[in-house]
C-alpha positions as CSV (number, residue, x, y, z in Angstrom):
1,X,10.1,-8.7,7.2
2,X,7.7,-7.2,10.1
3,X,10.7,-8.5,12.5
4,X,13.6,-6.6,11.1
5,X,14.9,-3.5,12.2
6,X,14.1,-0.4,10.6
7,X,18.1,-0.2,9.7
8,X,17.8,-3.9,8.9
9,X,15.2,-3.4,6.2
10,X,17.0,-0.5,4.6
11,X,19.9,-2.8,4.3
12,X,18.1,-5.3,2.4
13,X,16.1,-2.2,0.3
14,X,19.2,-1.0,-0.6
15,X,21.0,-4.4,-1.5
16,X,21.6,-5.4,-4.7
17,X,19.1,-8.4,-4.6
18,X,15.9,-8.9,-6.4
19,X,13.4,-7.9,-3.1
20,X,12.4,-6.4,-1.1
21,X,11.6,-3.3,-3.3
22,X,9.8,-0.5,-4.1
23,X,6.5,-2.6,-4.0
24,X,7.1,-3.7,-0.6
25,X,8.4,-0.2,-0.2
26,X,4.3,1.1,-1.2
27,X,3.0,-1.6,1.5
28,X,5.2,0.0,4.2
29,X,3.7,3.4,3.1
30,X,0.2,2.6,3.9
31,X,1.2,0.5,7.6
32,X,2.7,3.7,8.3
33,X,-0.5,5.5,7.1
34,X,-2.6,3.4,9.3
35,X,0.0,3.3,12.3
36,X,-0.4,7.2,11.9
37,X,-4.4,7.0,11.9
38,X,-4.5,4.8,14.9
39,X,-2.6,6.9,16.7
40,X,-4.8,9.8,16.7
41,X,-7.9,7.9,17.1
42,X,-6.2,6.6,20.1
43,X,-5.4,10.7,20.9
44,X,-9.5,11.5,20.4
45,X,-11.1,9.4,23.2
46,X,-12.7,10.5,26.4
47,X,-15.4,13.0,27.7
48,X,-14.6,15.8,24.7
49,X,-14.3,13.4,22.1
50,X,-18.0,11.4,23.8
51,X,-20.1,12.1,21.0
52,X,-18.0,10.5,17.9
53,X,-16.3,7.8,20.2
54,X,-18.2,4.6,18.4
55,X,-16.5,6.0,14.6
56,X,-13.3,6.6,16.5
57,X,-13.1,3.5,17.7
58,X,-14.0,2.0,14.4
59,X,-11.5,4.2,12.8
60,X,-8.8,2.3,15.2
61,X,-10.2,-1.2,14.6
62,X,-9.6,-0.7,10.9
63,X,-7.1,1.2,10.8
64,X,-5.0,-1.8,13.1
65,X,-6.5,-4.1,10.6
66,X,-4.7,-2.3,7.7
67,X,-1.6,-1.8,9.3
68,X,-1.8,-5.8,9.7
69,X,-3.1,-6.8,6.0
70,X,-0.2,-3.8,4.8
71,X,2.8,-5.5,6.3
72,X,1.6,-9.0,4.5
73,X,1.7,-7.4,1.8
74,X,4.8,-6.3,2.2
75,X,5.8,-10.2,2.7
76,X,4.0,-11.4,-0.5
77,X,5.5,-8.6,-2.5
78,X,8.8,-9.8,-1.6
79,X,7.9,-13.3,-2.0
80,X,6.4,-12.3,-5.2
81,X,8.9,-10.8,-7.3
82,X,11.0,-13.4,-6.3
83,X,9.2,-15.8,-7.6
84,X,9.7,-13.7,-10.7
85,X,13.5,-13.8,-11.0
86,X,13.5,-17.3,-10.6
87,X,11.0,-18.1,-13.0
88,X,13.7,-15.6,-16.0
89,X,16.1,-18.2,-14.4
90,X,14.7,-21.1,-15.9
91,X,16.0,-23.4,-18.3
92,X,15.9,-22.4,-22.2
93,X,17.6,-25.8,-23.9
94,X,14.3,-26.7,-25.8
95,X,11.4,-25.5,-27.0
96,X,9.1,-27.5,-24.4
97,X,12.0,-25.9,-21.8
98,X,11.0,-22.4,-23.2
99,X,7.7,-23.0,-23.5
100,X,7.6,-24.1,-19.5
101,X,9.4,-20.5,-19.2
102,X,7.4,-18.8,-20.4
103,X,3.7,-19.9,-18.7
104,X,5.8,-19.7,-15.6
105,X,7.1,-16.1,-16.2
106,X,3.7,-15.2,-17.2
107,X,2.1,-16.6,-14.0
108,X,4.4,-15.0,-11.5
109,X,4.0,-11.5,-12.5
110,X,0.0,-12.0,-12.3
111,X,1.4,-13.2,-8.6
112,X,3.7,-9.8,-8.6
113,X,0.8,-7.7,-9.9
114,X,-1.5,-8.4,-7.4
115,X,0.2,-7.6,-3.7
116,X,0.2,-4.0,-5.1
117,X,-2.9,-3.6,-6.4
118,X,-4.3,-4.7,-3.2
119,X,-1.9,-1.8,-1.8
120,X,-4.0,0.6,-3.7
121,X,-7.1,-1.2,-2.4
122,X,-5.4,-0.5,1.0
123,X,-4.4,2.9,0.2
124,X,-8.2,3.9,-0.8
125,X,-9.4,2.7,2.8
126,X,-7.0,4.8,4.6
127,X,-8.0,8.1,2.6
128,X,-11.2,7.5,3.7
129,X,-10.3,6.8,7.4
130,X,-8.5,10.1,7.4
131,X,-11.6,11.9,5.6
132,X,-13.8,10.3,8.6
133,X,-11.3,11.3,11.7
134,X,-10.7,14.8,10.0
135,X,-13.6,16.5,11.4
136,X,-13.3,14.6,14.5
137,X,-10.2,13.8,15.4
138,X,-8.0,15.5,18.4
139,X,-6.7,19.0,16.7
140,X,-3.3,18.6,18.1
141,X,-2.2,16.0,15.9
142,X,-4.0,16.7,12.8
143,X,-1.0,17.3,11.3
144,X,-0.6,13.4,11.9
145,X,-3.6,13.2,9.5
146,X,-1.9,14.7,6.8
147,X,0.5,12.9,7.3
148,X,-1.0,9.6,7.1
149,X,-3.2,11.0,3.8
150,X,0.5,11.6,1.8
151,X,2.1,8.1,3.2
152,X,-1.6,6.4,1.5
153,X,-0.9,8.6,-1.5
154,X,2.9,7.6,-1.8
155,X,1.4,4.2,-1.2
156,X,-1.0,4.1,-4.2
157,X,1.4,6.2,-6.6
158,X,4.1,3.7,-5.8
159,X,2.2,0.6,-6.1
160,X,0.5,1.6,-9.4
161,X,3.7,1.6,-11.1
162,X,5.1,-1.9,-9.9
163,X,1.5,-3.0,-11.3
164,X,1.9,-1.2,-14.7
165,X,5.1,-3.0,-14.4
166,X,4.3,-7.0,-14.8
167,X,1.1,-5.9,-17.0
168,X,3.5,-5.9,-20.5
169,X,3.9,-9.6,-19.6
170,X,0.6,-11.0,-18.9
171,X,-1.7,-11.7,-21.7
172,X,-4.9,-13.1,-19.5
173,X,-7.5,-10.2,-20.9
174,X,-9.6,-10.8,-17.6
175,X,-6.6,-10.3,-15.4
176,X,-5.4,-7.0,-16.9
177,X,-9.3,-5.6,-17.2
178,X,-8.9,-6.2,-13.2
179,X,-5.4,-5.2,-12.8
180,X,-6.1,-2.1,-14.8
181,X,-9.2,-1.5,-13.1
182,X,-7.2,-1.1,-9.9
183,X,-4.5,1.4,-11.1
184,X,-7.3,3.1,-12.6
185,X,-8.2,4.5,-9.1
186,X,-5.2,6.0,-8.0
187,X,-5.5,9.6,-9.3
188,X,-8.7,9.3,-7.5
189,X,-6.5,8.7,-3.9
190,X,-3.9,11.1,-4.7
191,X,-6.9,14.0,-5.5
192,X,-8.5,13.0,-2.4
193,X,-5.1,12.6,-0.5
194,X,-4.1,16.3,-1.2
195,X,-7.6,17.8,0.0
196,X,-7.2,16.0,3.1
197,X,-3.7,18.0,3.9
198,X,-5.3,21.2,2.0
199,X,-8.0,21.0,4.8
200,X,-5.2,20.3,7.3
201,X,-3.0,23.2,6.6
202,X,-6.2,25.4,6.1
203,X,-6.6,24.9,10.1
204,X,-2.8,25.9,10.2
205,X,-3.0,28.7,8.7
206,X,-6.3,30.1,11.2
């Protein structure tokens, strides 16, 4: 997926085959989020920007990193929920045959669950990148900020609901409790998104 064409993807996005999706769809969200912070740490370095340069530079270390670990994601989503059609595609003739099914159906959408809730995990980080370069970053492309704080929030809001969607189907108590655990975070990210563009246009607006 990280080798196709922009136009490429959207083909395949808006296919009528199982994945990629709108979980993949979240994962893109936060590589663009983390494109978008790398980019302006890369705009805050030199002489004026001296004094912060060691948290810029971490900023763009993690930020890369995220971008990285976001298209993966991407990949397993993908991989993921197809892992899920096949497994409704299995044979029914008996009730071992169902029984098979079933543990197999139940197993891949733990697997389906999981490359989006580490989306939200994802999505978190990059809020509070974009908290950190706020303050510090280069003012002419703090818009770009914003921006990457509302692609993270997109990312979260998105993912949370292609989690909620395998939970009906997985019975593990532990693995919902953690599942749960990370959806239950997302309010949190969108909150923390929209005061990160609220600051941003507040400089606007001056």
């Amino acid at each position: 997926m990280r080798d196709d064409t922009i136009s490429e993807f959207l083909d395949r996005l808006a296919d009528r085959v199982p994945a990629p999706g709108g979980g993949a769809s979240a994962a893109l969200h936060a590589a663009q989020a983390a494109a978008l912070l790398a980019m302006v740490a890369r705009y805050s370095t030199g002489e004026k920007y001296a004094a912060h340069q060691p948290v810029v530079e971490r900023i763009l270390r993690e930020s890369e990193t995220l971008r990285g670990r976001a298209l993966t994601l991407a990949e397993q989503d993908a991989a993921a929920f197809t892992a899920v059609t096949d497994a409704y595609r299995l044979p029914t003739d008996d009730d071992a045959a169902k029984a098979a099914r079933t543990a197999a159906i139940a197993q891949a959408l733990v697997g389906a669950a999981r490359p989006p809730a580490e989306v939200i995990t994802a999505a978190l980080d990059i809020v509070e990148l974009a908290e950190t370069l706020l303050p510090i970053g280069n003012p002419n492309v703090i818009t770009d900020i914003a921006a990457a704080a509302e692609a993270a929030r997109a990312a979260a809001t998105t993912a949370r609901v292609n989690v909620e969607v395998n939970l009906t189907g997985i019975r593990e108590e532990r693995t919902r409790e953690a599942l749960l655990a990370d959806t239950a975070r997302v309010d949190e990210i969108a909150a923390r998104a929209e005061r990160v563009t609220a600051a941003v246009r507040a400089e606007l607006a001056k």
